[in-house]
C-alpha positions as CSV (number, residue, x, y, z in Angstrom):
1,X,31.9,-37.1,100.8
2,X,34.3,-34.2,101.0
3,X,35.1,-34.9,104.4
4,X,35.4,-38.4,104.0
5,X,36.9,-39.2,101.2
6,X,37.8,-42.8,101.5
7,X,34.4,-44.1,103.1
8,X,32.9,-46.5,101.1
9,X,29.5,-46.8,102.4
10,X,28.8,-43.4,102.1
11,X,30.0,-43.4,98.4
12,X,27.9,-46.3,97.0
13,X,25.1,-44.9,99.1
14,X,25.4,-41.5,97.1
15,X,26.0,-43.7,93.8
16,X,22.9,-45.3,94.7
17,X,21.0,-42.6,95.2
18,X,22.3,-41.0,92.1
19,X,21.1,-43.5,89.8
20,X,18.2,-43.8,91.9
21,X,17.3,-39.5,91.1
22,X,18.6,-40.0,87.5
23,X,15.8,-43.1,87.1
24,X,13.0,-41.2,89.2
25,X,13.8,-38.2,86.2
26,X,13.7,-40.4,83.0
27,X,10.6,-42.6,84.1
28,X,9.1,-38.5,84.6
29,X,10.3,-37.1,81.1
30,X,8.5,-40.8,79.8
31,X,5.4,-40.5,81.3
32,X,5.1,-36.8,80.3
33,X,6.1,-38.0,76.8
34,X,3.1,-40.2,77.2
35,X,0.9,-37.9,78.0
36,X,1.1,-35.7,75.0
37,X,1.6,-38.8,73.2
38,X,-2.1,-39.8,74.3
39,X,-3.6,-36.6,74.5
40,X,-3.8,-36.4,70.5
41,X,-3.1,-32.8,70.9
42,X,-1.2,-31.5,67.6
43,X,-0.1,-28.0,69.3
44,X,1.2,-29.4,71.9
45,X,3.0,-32.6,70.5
46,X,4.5,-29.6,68.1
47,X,5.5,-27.5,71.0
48,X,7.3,-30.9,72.2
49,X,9.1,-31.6,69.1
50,X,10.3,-27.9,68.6
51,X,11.8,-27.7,72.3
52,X,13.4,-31.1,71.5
53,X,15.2,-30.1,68.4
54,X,16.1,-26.6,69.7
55,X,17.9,-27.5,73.0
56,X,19.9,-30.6,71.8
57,X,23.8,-29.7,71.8
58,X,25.4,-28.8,68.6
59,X,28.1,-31.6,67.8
60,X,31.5,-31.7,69.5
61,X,34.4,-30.5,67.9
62,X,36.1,-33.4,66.1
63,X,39.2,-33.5,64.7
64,X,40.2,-34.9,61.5
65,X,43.2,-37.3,61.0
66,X,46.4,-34.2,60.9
67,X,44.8,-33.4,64.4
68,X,43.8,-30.4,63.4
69,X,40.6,-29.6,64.8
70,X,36.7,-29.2,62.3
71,X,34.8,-26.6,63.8
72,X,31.9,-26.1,60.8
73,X,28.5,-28.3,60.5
74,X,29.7,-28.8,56.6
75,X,32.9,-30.1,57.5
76,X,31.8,-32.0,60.3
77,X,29.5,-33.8,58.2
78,X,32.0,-34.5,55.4
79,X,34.0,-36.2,58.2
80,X,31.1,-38.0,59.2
81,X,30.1,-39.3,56.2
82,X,32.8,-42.2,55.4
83,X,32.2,-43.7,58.9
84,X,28.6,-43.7,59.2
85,X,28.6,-45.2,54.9
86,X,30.4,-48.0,56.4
């Protein structure tokens, strides 16, 4: 694409075939959900969970209404609070 920048084909071919890789992973990451879904196996349904909740992404930095920015989990969640109340 680098060399041919304005060539449409070739970019919805690689859009294509990026949405076509990104589907091919989820359906993967489901049926390997399903499996230890199925497989009734407490250790490993635990080992799923804990690698779950330890690599999500802490939140974003947000800022509040001065601009300024909130950079702790306390004051994120104060922040937080009023909008998701609503």
């Amino acid at each position: 694409m680098r060399s041919k920048p304005n060539d449409t084909a070739l970019r919805s071919n690689y859009r294509r075939l990026v949405y076509e890789c990104r589907e091919a992973i989820k359906d993967y990451e489901r049926s390997q959900e399903a499996n230890i879904l199925e497989s009734q196996n407490v250790s490993a349904f635990c080992r799923f969970i804990n690698r779950r909740l330890h690599n999500s992404r802490p939140a974003p930095v947000l800022l509040k209404d001065d601009g300024l920015p909130v950079h702790t989990d306390l004051d994120k969640a104060e922040l937080l609070i009023p909008i998701l109340t609503q």
